[in-house]
N, C-alpha and C positions, 0 to 999 in steps of 0.2 A: 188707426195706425199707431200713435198713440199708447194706447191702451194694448196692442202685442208687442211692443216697445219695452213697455212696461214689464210684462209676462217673460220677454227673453233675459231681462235685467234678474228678473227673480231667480230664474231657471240657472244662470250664470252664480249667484249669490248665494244658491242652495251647493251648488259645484263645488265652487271655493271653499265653503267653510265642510263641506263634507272631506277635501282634499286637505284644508286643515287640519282634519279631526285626526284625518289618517298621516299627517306628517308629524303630528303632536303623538299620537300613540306608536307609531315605529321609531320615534327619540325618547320615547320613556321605554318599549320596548328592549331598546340597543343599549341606552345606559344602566339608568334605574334597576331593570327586570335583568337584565344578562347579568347583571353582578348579583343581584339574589341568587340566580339558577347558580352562579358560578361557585358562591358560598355552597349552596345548598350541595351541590356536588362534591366538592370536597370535603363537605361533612359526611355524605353518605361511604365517599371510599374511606376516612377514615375511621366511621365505624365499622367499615368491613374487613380492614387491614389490623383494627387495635388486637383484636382476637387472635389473627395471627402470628404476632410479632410478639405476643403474648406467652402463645404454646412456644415460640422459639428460644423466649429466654427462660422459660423453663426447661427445656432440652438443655439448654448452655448452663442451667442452675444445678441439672441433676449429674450431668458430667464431670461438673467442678467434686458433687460430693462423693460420686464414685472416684475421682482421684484422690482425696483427699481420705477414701476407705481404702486407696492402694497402698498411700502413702505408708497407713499405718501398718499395713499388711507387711511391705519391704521394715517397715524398721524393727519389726520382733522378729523378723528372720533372721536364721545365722549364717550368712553368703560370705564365702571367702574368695568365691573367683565368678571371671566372667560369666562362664558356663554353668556354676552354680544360679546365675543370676537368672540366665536363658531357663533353664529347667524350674525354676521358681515362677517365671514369668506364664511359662507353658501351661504349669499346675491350674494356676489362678484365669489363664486362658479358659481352661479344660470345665474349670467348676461351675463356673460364672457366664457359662454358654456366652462368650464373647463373639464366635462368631456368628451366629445367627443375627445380630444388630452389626457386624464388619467390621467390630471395636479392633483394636491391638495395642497391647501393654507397649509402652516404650520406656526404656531408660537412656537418659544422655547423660555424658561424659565432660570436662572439662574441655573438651578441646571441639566440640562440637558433634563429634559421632553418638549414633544412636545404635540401641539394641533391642531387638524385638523379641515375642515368646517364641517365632521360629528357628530362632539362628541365625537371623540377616541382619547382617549390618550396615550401616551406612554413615554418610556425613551430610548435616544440614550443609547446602550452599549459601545459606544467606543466616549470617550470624549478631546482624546487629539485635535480633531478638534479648540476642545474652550480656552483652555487651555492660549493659548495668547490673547486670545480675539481679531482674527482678525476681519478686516473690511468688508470683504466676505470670505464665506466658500461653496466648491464644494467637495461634498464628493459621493458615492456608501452606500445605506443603505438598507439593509437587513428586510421588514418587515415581522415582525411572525406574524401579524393578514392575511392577504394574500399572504403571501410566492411570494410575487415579489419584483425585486430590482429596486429598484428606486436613481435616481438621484435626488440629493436635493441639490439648491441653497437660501444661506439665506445672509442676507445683517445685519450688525450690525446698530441697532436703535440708532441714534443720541441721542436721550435721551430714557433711559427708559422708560417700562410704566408697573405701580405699578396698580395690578387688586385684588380686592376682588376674593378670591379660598374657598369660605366656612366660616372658621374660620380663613383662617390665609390669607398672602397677597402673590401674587404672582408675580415675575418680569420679564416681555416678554424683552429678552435682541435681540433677531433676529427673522427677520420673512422673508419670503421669499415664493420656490413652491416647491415641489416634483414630478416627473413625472416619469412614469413606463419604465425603461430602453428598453421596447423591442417598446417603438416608434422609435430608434433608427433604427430601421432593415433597413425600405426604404433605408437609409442613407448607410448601407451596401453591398448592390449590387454593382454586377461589371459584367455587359454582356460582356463585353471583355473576361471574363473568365469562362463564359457559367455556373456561379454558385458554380466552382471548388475552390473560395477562402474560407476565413475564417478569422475573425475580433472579436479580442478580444479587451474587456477596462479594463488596469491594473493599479492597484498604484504604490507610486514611489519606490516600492519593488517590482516589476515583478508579484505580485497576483493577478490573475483574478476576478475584480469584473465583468465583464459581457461576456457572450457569444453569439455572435450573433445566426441569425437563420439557417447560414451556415452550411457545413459540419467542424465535428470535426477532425483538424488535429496535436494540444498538447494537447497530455494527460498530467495528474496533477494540481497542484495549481500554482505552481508558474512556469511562461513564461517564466523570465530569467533565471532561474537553465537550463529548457531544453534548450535553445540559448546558454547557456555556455558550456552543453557538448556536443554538435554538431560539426559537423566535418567541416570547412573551407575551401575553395577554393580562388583561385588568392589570393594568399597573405590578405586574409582579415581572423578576428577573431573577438569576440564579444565581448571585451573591445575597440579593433575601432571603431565596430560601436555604442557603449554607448559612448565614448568618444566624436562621431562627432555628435551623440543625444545631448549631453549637451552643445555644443555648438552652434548649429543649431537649434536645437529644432526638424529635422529631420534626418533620415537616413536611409540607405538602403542598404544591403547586399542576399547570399544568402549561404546557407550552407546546410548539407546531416545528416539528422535524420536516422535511421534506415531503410539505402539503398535509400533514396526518396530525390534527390536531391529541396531544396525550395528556393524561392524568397521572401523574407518578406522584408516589410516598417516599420520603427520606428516613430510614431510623438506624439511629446507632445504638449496636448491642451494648447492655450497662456492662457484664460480666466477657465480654469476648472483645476483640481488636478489630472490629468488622463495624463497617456500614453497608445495610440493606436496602433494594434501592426495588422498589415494585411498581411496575409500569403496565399500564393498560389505556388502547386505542380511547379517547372520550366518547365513541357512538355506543361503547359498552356502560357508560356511569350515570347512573339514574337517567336509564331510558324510558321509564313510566312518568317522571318528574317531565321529562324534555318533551311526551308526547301531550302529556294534561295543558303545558304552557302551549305548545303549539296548536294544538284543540281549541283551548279559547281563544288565541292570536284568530286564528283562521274564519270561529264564529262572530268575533266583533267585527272584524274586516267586511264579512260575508255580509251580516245584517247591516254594517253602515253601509253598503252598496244597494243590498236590496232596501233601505229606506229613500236613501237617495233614487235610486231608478223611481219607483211610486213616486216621489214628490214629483221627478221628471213627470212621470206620464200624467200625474192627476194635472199639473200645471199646463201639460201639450194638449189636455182635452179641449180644453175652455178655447183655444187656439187654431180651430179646423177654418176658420177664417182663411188663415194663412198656409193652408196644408197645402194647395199647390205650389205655394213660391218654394214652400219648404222640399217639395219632391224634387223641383229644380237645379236645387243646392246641393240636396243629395247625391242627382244624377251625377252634379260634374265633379261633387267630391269620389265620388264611385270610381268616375275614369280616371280622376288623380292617383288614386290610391291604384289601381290597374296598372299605371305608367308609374308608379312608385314598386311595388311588386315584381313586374318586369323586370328595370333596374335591379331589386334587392334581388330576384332569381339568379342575373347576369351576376350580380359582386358575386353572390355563393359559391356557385361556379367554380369564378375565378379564385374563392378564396381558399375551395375545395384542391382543387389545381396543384395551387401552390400548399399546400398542407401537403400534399404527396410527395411533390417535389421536395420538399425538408424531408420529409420522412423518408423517403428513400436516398438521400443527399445522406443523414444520419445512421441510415444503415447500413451504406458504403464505406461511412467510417468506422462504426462498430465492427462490423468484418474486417477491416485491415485491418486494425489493432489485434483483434483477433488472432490473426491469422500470422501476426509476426512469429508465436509461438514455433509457427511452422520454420522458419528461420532460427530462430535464440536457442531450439532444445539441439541443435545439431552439433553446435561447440559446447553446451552445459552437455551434453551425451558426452564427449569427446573428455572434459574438464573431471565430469563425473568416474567416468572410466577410470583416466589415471591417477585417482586418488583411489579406489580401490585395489589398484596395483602397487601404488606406494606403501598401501598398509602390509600387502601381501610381501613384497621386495623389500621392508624397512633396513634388514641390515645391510642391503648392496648398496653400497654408496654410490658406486656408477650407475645404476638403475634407476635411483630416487631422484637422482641430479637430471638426468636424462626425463622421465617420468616430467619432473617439474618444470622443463623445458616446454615439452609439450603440453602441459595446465597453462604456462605463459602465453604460447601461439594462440591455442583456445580464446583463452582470455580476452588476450589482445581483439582477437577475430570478432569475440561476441560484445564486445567492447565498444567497437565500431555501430556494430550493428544496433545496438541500443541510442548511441549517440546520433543515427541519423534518423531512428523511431523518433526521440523525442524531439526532433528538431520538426516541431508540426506545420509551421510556413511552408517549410518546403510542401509540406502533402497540401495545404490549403493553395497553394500558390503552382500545384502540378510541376515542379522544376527540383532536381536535384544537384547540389552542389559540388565537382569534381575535385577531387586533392590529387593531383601527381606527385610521382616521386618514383625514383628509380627502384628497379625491384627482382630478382634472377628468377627466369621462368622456371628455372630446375627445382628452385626452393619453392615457387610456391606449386607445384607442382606435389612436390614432398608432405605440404603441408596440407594438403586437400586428400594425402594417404595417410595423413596422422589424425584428420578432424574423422574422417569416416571409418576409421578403423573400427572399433569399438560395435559401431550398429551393422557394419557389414559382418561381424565375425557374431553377433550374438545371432544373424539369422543364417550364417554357414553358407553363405554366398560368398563367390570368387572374385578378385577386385584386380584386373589387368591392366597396367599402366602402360603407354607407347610414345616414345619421344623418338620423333624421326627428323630426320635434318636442321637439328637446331644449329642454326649459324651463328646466332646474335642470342646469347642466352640472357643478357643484361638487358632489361627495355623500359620505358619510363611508361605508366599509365598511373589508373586509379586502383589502387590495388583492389583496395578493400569494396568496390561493387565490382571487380572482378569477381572475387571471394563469394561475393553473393550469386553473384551469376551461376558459377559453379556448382555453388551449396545447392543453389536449388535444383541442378539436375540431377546433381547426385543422391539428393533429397528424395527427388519423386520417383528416381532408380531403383533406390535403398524400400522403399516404402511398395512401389507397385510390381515389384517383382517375387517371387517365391522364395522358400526356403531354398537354398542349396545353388539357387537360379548364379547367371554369370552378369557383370556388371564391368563394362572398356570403359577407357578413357587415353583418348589419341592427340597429343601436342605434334603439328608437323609445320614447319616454316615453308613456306610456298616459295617459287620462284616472286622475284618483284626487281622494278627498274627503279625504282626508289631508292637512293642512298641514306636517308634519314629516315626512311621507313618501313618496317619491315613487317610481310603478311603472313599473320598464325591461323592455322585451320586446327579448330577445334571439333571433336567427336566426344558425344556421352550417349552410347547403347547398352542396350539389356536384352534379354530373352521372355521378359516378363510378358503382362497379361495386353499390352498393347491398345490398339484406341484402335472407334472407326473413322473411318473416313471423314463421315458429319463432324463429330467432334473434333478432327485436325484442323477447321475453318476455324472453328470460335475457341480455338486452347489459348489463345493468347490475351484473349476478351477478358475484362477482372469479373473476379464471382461465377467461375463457368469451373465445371466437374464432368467428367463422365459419370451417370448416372447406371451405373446395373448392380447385379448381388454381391459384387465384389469389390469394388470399389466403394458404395456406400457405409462399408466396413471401418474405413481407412479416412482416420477424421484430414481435417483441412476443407478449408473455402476459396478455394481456387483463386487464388493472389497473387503466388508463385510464380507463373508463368507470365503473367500480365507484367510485374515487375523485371524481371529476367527480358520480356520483350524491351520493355522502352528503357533501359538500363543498356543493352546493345546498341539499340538506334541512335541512343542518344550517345555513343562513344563512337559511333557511325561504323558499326559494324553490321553483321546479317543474320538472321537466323532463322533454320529452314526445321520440318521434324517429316520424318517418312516413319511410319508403322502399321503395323496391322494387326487385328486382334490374335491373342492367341503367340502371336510370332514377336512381340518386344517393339520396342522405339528406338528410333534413332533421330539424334538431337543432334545439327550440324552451325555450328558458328566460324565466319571469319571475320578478321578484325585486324586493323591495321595498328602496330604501336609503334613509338617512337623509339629509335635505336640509342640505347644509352652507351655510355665509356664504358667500354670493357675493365672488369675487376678484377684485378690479382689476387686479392684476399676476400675472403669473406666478412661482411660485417661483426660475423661473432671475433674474428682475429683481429678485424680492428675495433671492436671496443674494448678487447684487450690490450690493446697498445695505448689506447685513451686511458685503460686505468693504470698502466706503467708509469705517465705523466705524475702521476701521484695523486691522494688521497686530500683532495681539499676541503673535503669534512672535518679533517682528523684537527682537534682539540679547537674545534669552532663553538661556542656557544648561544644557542638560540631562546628568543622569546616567542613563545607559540598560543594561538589564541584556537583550542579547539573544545566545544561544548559535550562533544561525545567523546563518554567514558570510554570505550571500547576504540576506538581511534585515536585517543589520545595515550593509550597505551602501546598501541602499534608503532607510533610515529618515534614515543620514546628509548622504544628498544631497536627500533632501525638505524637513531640517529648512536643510539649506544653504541652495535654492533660499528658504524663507521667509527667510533671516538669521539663522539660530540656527546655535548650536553642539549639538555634545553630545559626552560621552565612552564610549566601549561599552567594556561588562564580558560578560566570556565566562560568569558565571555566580552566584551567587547571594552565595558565599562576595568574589569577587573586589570584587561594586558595595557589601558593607557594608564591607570593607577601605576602597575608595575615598572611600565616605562618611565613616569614621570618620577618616581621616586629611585631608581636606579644611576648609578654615576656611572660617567663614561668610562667604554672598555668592560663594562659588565656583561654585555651583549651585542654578539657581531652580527646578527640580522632577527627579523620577525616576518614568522610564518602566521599568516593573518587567514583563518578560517574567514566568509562570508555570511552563511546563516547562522546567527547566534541570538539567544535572548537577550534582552537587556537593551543594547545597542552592536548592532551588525558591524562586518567589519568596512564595508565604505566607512564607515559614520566614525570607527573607531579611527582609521586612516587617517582620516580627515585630521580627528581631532589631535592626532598627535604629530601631524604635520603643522597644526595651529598652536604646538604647546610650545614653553619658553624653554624645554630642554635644549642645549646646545647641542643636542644629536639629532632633533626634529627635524631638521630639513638633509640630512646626513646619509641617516641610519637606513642600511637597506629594507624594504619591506616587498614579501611575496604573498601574491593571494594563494592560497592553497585548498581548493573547496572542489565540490561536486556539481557548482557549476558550471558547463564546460565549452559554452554558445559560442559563438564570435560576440552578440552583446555585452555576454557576462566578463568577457574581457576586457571589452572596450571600456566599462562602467569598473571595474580594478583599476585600469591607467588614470583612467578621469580623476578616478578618486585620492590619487598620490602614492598605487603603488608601484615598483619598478618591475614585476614581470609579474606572470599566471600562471602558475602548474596547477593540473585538472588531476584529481582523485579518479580512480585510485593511485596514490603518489606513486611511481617510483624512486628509487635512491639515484640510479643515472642522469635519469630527467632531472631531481633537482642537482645535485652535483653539476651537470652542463649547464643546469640555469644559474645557477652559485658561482659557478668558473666564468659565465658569459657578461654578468655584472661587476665581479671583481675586476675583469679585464677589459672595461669601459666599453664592450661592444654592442650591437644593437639589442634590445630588448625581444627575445624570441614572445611570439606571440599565442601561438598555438601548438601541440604536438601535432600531426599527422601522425592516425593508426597504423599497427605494423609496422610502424618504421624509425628508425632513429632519428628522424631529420625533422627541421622544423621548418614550418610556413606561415 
């Protein structure tokens, strides 16, 4: 007994150090060996990339000497005007078979316009190229006469040359060639990687100006945002490898985007303004290196098992002593393992189960987001429209004013509708959140002839409005899933009907015994292509279609109706649908609203009156904290057009600088953006609610941002400042928010869409 005591002690001691052997060889594996492989990889792609980058700067080396052979060519010529230039340009065009390679001569002007050998001219839009006046310039230029990017190299002219332009004189300060980025492609292959790379040209801010003819593997604009939030291996990250880029002018790393581990190269051209950034999947980079390592991973593994098993077996020979207890052991580990299986069968199961249940849980959401599309293009169709017509109408000033009216309504409308997409609780939480506010059923009636206009007239369908006994034209609901509600029958009218086909719409007040309540019957009919019977059960159900030839045409994922249903219910109204195929639908809703104060005046009359009060803009000066260029030019010629000033700070740190240094009476309030680099506007709030200025605790401050929650408001007051206007600004909204502070009244908190009022 003893003596197999003994035997199982060995059998145990052989185990161990064989399980040793192999926890000692997959830790020299994992460290040691993956960072040889790792070197060894990035040696392999760099010697497959140096040969590339190679023939590129030599493309960029023989470019430079063809301009530099233009240069000469323009300066022994004797050009007196423009158009001598163009026909000179043409010539050298003509000789020099330019376009077979897609070159074009350019010459540019002092003032940034260019001239080509065909006669076309144009203006750089981004000029800081010139700005120092260097002695050569490599830039990525974007042309809008044929929408391709071209590389342009231009050489500063030793001496000017001053050319008759018409009437006045024109100064050719550089001339050089332009050539169509995508002769570049040749240059981009890499058969090594059987096609699987990808090769961008960025500036020296990570923005893609070119993308080759590879496959796409960064999405967005800018290449070094996604290399900065990429996940790093062996000790490397991406201020290393910018770091060893600026020194070297190459480098090379690899990092894990969204599970896909890659190998990318950095090089900056010596002779061009470009950095080249070449990316390829790692299962492509020495995959004969990665199969030889895992070949013998797999043979030492395999033999130290099969030595180990032999030691087993030779050692369980000697041991048949013990071979019945040992079947014994077997048996009930057998039934363990049976009752252990079972179990693991059951979790599967269940884990399988619930794997569906998420996946279809995420599918339902991918579809609704989807599907809002179905909603958003029906005011951007309407928005779209009348900007087309404004271009068309520009000299009618009543048309344009009118026209812009209607972009407003749009707006406003699509406005909403964005605002309650992104508000995602609600969708996770199945609950939507109601705004009331008074509203005239005639106008929004009007407004549901001015969103649809546009797509009901481009298919030549007829659009008949019917208001019958409106007694109570003033009534308080929710407008804006009103609007929705609407949109979508008119929506699926506009869309399942024919050309030429007819499309009603019936407002009629019912009798009712209700003094504060009064009941509207709503009608949305067509003569379109109709539904059958079966599918009238489940049209309200989310994710449901009629499926035939015709319908499968006509995108959308049946969300519409689903929404439309529990948008009624939930305002506790009804909705019923009768149709038949062939013969059109009819869409029948009643709903009960609250009877509001009858109007005298229209809201547009009385925001007239409001702005009679006077212009409390006029010679206010403001400190504004906004990080986009483009917004921050808007805001300054809004506040112009009222007669204010203001000063813009690029970010949170620079508007409490300004503050702090500014004496009282410099500035009567601050428009406080909230996402900004550096430090945000809570944090800015904060701090200048903490500073010793004697206007610190004074000075009025507005948040003014695109974010537009109920939290994001709550966390502005938190933060010290006295109200929230939600981008996109208007001048009213803040004016009544300006006039609501000034006059110690409560702090409006939120707008409500479509409407002037606040809740």
């Amino acid at each position: 007994m003893q003596k197999a005591k003994g035997y199982q002690n060995l059998i145990l001691g052989c185990c161990m150090a064989g399980i040793a052997m192999l926890f000692a060889f997959f830790f020299l594996y994992h460290t040691y060996i993956q960072d040889i492989i790792y070197e060894e990889r990035l040696n392999q792609m760099e010697e497959i990339t140096r040969q590339m980058f190679q023939n590129l700067e030599d493309v960029i080396d023989s470019h430079w000497d063809r301009v530099t052979e233009e240069c000469n060519y323009l300066r022994d010529a004797n050009i007196q005007t423009t158009d001598e230039l163009c026909r000179h340009m043409k010539k050298k065009y003509e000789l020099s078979a330019y376009a077979d390679h897609k070159i074009t001569l350019m010459a540019v002007d002092s003032e940034g316009g260019y001239y080509t050998e065909s006669g076309s001219m144009g203006l750089f839009r981004d000029l800081d190229y010139f700005e120092e006046s260097p002695e050569k310039i490599s830039f990525v230029f974007d042309s809008m006469t044929d929408n391709q990017s071209k590389m342009v190299f231009l050489n500063r002219l030793p001496e000017p040359i001053y050319l008759q332009n018409g009437e006045k004189i024109t100064t050719i300060r550089y001339y050089g060639i332009a050539q169509n980025m995508e002769q570049l492609n040749p240059y981009f292959s890499c058969d090594a990687y059987n096609g699987n790379n990808s090769v961008y040209i960025l500036d020296d801010n990570g923005f893609k100006l070119f993308n080759s003819n590879q496959v796409e593997l960064i999405k967005g604009h800018n290449v070094f945002s996604v290399l900065q939030n990429m996940k790093y291996l062996h000790d490397s990250s991406f201020k290393k490898t910018k770091t060893e880029l600026e020194e070297k002018g190459c480098s090379y790393s690899n990092a894990i985007l969204d599970g896909t581990e890659y190998f990318y190269g950095l090089k900056r051209m010596e002779n061009a303004e470009w950095t080249l950034i070449f990316l390829v999947p790692a299962e492509y980079v020495a995959t004969n290196t990665l199969k030889l390592v895992n070949f013998v991973t797999i043979f030492i593994v395999i033999f130290t098992v099969i030595v180990a098993v032999f030691v087993i077996l030779g050692i369980s020979f000697v041991m048949h002593r013990n071979q019945q207890e040992a079947i014994r052991v077997e048996r009930e580990n057998n039934a363990k393992l049976e009752t252990m299986n079972t179990e693991l069968r059951q979790a599967k199961l269940a884990s399988e189960e619930a794997f569906q249940v998420a996946q279809e849980a995420n599918r339902s959401k991918s579809s609704f987001l989807a599907n809002m599309s179905h909603d958003i293009r029906t005011p951007m169709n309407a928005i779209i429209g009348m900007t087309s017509l404004i271009r068309y109408d520009a000299s009618d000033k009543d048309k344009v004013i009118e026209y812009a009216d209607k972009i407003d309504t749009s707006s406003q409308h699509l406005l909403g509708i964005i605002n309650d997409v992104l508000d995602m609780s609600k969708i996770e939480a199945g609950k939507t959140v109601f705004k009331y506010s008074d509203f005239s059923i005639v106008d929004f009636i009007q407004e549901l002839d001015t969103i649809f206009h546009s797509q009901i007239y481009e298919k030549k369908q007829t659009f008949t409005i019917t208001k019958e006994n409106i007694q109570h034209e003033w009534v308080n609901g929710d407008r804006v899933h009103l609007m929705q509600i609407f949109s979508n029958l008119l929506s699926n009218a506009i869309k399942y009907t024919q050309e030429g086909g007819e499309i009603q719409f019936l407002a009629e007040e019912c009798g009712s015994n209700s003094s504060v309540y009064a009941k509207y019957r709503f009608l949305v009919s067509d003569n379109g292509m109709g539904m059958s019977a079966d599918f009238q059960n489940t049209i309200f159900d989310a994710f449901t279609r009629a499926e035939n030839s015709m319908t499968n045409k006509i995108q959308g994922t049946g969300l519409g109706m689903a929404i439309t249903k529990n948008l009624v219910d939930s305002m506790g109204g009804t909705i019923d649908v009768e149709s038949e195929p062939g013969q059109g639908s009819c869409f029948e809703i009643f709903m009960d609203l609250k009877i509001a104060e009858e109007r005298s005046v229209s809201p547009a009359s009385q925001a007239e009156t409001d702005e009679q009060d006077g212009n409390i803009l006029q010679g206010m000066r403001f400190l504004c904290a906004e990080d986009n260029e483009i917004n921050a030019e808007i805001l300054t010629e809004l506040l112009k057009i009222e007669g204010a000033e203001c000063t813009i700070c690029e970010n949170g740190e620079e508007i409490l600088k300004a503050f702090e240094q500014s004496a009282p009476g410099d500035y009567d309030m601050i428009l406080m953006d909230v996402q900004m680099p550096v430090m945000n506007g809570y944090e800015a709030t904060r701090a200048i609610r903490r500073s010793s200025h004697e206007l610190a605790k004074k000075i009025p401050i507005i948040a003014m941002t695109a974010n537009a929650f109920s939290e994001d408001i709550q966390h502005s007051l938190a933060a010290g400042m006295n109200a929230h206007v939600s981008k996109p600004v208007e001048m009213k909204v803040l004016e009544k928010t300006i006039r609501n502070i000034k006059s110690g009244g409560g702090v409006p908190n939120r707008r409500s869409l479509n409407s002037n009022k606040w809740i």
